[in-house]
N, C-alpha and C positions, 0 to 999 in steps of 0.2 A: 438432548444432544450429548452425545457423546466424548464428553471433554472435561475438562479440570483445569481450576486456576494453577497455573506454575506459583508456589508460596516461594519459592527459596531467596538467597540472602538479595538478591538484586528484585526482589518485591512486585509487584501486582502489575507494573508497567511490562514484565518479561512475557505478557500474553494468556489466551485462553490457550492450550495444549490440546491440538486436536490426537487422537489416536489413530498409529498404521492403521487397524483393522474396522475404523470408521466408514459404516458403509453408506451414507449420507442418508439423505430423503427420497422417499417416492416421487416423482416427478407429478404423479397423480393425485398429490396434495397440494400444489402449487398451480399459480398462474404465470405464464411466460410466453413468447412468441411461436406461435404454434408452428414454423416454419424449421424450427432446431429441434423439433421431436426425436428423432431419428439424429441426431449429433450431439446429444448428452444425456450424459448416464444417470447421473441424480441433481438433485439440488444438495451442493453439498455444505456450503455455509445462508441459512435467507436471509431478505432485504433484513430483517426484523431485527437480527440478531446483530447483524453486519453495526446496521446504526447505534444498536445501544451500547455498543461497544465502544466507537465511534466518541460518542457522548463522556464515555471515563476517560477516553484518553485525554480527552478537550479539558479535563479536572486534571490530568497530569500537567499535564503543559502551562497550564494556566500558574500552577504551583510553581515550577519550575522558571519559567519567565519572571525574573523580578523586576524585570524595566516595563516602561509602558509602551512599548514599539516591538513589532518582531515581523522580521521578512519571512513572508510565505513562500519555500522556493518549490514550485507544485513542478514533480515530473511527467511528461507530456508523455501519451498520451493515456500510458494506464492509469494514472495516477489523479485525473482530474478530477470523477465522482468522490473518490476519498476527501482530496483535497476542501472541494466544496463544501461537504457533508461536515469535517471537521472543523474548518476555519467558522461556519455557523454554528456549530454547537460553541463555540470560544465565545462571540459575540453574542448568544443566548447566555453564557456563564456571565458575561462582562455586564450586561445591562440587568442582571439580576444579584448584582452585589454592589458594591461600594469603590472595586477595582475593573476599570476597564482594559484590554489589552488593544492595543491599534496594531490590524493587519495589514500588512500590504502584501498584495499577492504579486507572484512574479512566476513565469514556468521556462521551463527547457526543458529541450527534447530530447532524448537518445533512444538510440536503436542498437538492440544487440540481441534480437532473436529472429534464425530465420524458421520457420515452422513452430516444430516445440523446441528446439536448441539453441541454447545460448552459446553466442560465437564469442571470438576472442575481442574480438575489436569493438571499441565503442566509440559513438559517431555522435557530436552533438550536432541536431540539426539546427540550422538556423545562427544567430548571436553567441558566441559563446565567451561576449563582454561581461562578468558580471561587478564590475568594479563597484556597482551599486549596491553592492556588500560589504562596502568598506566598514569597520570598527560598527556594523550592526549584528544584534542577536536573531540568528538566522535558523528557522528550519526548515528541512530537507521533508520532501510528502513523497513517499514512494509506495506505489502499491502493493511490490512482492519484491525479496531481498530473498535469495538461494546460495549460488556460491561467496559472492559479495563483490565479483570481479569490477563489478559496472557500479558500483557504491561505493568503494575503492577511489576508484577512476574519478568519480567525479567529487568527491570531498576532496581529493588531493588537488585540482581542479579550482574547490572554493574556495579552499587554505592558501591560494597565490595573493586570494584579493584580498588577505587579511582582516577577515572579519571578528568580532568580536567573542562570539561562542557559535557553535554550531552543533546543532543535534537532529536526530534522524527518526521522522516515524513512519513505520514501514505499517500496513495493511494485512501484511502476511508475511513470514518469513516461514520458505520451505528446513526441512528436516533431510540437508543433505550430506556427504562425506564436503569435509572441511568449508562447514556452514558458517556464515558469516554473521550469527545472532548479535554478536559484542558487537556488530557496527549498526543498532540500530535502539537507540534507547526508547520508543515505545513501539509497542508491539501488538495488532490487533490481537494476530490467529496465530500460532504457531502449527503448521501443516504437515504432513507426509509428502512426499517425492510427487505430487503428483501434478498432473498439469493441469490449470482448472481453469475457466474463462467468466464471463460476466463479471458485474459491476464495476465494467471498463476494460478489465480485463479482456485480451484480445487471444483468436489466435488467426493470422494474416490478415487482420482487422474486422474477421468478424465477431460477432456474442459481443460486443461492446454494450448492444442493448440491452441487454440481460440483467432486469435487478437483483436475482441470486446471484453468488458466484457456485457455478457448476461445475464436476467433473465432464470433461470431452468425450467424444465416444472414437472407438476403432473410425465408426463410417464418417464423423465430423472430421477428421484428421486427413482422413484420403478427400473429402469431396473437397476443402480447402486449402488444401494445399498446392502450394507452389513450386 
């Protein structure tokens, strides 16, 4: 793969560094829905890699939490497979040492894409009580942070309910003009510009299925969109 651990002074949690000129995988090495043939271009992160990554950050966190409580606050809906995939790697870490962490998982929803564009407005669907935050150590599962508008919005958001600490771990953070990396203390992938769908990832709620996450194609863009 095409990538390199980011070393610099903020350390091993700032992400795997994917490259612009990253041309992913053959799709012709991979298994996936044979129905999105013709609406993406490669496999451009797989299942394989996604999870073991997945797996360190569940050792960052684990480090980082020094109480034995921490609210899982999972973002609906790209964010669930992450969510899932990490919170069991923590309870595999917990039941294979001497210190356990107790989850609790919690999600909310926002919406702030219509196609491939991210709008200005963010909408939480659903409750958007989280007073069950009060004076707890909280983190935030997102599964792609770009400009930061919508990560923003909602830590300012969580900081009304006065919670304890709050930190942020993002899936992917894209490589855009005035990128919002600093608001996301662990970091799967750090990405190029690009728009990518699977492993929940959506785009007008399709490729959700998708255990890689792929790049889209020109004809998936037109044939789903809205």
């Amino acid at each position: 793969m095409s990538a390199a651990e980011n070393v610099d002074t903020a350390g091993l949690k700032r992400g795997i560094v994917i490259k612009d000129d990253w041309p992913g995988y053959s799709l012709d090495l991979f298994t996936y829905p044979e129905h999105y043939h013709e609406d993406i271009e490669n496999v451009y992160i797989p299942h394989g890699i996604i999870k073991n990554r997945i797996e360190r950050l569940a050792h960052y966190v684990m480090e980082d939490f020094e109480e034995d409580q921490m609210v899982v606050l999972c973002v609906l809906k790209g964010g669930y497979k992450f969510c899932v995939d990490l919170v069991e790697f923590i309870k595999t870490l917990g039941r294979n040492s001497n210190r356990y962490l107790e989850t609790r998982v919690e999600f909310i929803r926002l919406k702030s894409y219509l196609n491939d564009q991210s709008t200005e407005d963010l909408h939480i669907v659903g409750s958007s009580d989280l007073s069950f935050l009060r004076e707890k150590s909280v983190l935030i599962v997102e599964a792609i942070v770009d400009t930061g508008k919508t990560m923003k919005a909602l830590l300012k958001h969580v900081e009304t309910f006065q919670p304890k600490m709050v930190k942020v771990a993002g899936l992917l953070v894209k490589r855009v003009p005035n990128t919002a990396e600093s608001l996301t203390d662990y970091i799967g992938f750090e990405i190029p510009n690009r728009f990518v769908v699977g492993y929940a990832l959506d785009y007008n709620e399709y490729f959700r299925d998708l255990n890689h996450i792929c790049v889209i194609s020109k004809t998936g863009k037109l044939k789903y969109k809205i």
